[in-house]
VODO-47051 format. One record per residue: residue number from 1; x, y, z of N, C-alpha, C in turn. Coordinates in pm, whole numbers, always signed. Atoms other than C-alpha are relative to their C-alpha. Example, Ala and Ser with C-alpha at 12.3 -4.5 7.8 and 13.67 -1.06 7.14 Angstrom:
# residues 2
r lovex 1	n_x +89	n_y -119	n_z +0	ca_x +1230	ca_y -450	ca_z +780	c_x +90	c_y +120	c_z +0
r lovex 2	n_x -82	n_y -119	n_z -6	ca_x +1367	ca_y -106	ca_z +714	c_x -77	c_y +109	c_z +73
# end
This chain:
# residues 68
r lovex 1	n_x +52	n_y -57	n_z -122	ca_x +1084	ca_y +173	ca_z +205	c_x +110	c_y +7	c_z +105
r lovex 2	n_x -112	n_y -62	n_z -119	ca_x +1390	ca_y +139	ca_z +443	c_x -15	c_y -53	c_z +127
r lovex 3	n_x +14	n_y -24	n_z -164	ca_x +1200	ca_y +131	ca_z +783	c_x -10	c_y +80	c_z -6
r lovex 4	n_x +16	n_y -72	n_z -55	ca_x +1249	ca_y +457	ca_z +787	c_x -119	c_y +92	c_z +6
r lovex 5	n_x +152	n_y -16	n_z -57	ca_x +954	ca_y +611	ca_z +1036	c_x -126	c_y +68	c_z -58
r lovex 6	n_x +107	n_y -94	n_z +80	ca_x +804	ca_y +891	ca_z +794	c_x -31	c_y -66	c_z -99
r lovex 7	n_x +1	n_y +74	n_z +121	ca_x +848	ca_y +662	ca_z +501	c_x -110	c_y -103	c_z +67
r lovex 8	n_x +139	n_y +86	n_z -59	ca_x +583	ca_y +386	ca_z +751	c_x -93	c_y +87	c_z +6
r lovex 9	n_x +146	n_y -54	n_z -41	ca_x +394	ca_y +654	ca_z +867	c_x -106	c_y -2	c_z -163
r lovex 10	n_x +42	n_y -8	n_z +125	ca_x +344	ca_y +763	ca_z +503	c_x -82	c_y -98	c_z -66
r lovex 11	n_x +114	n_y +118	n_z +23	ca_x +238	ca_y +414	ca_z +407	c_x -117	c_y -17	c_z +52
r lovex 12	n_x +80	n_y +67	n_z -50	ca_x +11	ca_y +326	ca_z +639	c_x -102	c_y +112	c_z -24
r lovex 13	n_x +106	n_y -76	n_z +43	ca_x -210	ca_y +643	ca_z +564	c_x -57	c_y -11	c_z -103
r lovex 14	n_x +35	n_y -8	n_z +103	ca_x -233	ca_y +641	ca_z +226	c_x -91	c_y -99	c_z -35
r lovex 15	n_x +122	n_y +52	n_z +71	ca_x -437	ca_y +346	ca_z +145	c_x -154	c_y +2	c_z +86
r lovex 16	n_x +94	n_y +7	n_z -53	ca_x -678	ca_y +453	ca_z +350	c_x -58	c_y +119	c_z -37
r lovex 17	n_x +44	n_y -171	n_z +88	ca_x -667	ca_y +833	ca_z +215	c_x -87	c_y -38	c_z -140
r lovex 18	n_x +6	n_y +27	n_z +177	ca_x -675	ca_y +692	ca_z -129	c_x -150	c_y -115	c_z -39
r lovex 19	n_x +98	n_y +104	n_z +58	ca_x -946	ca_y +416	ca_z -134	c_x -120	c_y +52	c_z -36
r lovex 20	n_x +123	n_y -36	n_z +61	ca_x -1251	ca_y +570	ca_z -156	c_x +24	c_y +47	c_z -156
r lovex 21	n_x -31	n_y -44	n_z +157	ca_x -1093	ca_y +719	ca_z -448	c_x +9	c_y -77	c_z -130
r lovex 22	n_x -39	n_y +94	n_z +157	ca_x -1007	ca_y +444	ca_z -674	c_x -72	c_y -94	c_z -57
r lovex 23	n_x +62	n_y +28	n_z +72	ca_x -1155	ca_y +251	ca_z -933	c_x -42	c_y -127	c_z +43
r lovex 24	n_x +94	n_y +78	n_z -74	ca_x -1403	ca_y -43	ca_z -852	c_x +124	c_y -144	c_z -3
r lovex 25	n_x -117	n_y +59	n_z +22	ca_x -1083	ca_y -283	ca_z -976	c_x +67	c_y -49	c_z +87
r lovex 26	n_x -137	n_y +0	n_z -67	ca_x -840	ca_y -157	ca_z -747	c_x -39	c_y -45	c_z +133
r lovex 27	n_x +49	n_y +2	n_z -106	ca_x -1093	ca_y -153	ca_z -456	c_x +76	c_y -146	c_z +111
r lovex 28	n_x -82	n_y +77	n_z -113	ca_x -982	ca_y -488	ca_z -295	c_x +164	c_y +7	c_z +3
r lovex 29	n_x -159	n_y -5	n_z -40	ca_x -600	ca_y -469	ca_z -357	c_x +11	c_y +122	c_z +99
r lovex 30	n_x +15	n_y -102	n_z -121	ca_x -630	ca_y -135	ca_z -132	c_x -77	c_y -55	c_z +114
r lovex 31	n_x +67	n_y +78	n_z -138	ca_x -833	ca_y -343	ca_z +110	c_x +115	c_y -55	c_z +72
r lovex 32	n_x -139	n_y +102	n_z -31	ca_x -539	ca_y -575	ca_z +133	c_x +127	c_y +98	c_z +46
r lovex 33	n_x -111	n_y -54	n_z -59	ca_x -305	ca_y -317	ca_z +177	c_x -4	c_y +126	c_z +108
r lovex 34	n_x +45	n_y -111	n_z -82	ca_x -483	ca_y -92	ca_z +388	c_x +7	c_y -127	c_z +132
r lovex 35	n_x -50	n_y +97	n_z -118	ca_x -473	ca_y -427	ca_z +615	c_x +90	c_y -1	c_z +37
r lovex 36	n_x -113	n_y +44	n_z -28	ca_x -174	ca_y -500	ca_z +601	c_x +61	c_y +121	c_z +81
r lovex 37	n_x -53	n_y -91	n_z -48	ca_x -48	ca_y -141	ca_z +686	c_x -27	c_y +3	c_z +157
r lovex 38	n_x +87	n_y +4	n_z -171	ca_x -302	ca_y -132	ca_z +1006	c_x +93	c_y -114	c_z +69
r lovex 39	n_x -38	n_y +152	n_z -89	ca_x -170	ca_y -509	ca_z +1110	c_x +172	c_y +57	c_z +10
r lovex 40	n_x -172	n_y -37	n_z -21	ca_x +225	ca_y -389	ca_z +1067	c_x +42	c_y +112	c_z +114
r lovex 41	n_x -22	n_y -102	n_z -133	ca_x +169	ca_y -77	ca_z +1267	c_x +153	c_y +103	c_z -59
r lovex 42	n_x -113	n_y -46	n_z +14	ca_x +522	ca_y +97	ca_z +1305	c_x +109	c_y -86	c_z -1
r lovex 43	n_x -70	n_y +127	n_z -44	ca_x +689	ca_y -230	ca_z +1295	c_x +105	c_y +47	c_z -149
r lovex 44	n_x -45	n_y -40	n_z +112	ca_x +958	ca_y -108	ca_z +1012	c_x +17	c_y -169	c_z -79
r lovex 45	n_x -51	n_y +145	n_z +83	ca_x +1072	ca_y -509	ca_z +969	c_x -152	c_y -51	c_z -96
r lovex 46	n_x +120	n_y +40	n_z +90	ca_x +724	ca_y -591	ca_z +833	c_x +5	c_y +67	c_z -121
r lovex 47	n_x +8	n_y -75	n_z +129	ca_x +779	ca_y -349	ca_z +518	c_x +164	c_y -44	c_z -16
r lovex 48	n_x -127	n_y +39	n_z +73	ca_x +1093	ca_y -518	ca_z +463	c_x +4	c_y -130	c_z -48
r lovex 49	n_x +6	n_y +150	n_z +42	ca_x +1013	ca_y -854	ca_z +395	c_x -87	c_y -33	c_z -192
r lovex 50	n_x +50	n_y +31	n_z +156	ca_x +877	ca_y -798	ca_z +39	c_x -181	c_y +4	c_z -22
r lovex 51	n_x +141	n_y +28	n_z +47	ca_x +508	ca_y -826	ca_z +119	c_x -46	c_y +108	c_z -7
r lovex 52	n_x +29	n_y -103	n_z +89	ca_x +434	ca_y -471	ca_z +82	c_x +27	c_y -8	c_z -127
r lovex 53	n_x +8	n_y -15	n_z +93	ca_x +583	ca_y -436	ca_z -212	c_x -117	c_y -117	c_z -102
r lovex 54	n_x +102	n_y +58	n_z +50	ca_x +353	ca_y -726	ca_z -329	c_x -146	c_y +2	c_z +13
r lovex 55	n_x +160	n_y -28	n_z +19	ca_x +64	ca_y -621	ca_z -249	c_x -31	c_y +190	c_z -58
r lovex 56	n_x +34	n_y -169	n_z +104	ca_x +127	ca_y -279	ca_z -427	c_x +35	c_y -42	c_z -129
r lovex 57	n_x -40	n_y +25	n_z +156	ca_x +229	ca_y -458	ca_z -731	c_x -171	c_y +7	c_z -62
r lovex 58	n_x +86	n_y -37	n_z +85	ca_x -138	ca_y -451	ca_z -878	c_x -45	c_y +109	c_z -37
r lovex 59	n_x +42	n_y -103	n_z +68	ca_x -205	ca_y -142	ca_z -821	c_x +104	c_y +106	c_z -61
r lovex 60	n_x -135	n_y -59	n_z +121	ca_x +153	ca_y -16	ca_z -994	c_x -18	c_y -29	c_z -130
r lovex 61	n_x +56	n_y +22	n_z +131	ca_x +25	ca_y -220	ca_z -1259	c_x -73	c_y +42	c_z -68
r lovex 62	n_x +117	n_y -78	n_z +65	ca_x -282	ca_y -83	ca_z -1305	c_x +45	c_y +130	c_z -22
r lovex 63	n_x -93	n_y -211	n_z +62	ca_x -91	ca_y +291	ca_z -1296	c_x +40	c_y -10	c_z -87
r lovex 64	n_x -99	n_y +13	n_z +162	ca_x +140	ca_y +165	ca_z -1572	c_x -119	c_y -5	c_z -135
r lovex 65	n_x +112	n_y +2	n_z +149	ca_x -155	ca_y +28	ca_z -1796	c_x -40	c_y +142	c_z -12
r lovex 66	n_x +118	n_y -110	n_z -1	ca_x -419	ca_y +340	ca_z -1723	c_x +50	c_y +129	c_z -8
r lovex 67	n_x -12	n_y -161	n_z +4	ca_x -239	ca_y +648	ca_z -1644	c_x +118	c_y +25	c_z -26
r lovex 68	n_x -117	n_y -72	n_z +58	ca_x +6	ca_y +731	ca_z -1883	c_x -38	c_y +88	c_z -84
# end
């Protein structure tokens, strides 16, 4: 992610675009990261500390298993 601003904005929409959409599974890890996005804001240092990427690790996982 960088920080950089389109690359946050980008985040912070998507799990909110995307949730209704996804499978009953994924539903809370998109909770969690639809939080997290809201609580970080435009703050770029908060998407640098690793906890995004950990809270998108399940649902990368679940992409890898399901949709290949």
């Amino acid at each position: 992610m960088g920080g950089n601003p389109e690359d946050i904005d980008k985040a912070k929409q998507e799990p909110s675009r995307t949730q209704g959409k996804v499978r009953e599974e994924l539903k809370a890890s998109f909770e969690k990261l639809r939080a997290f996005t809201e609580a970080a804001g435009s703050d770029p240092s908060k998407y640098g500390d690793g906890q995004f990427e950990e809270l998108m690790k399940p649902i990368q996982d679940w992409m890898e298993k399901n949709c290949q």
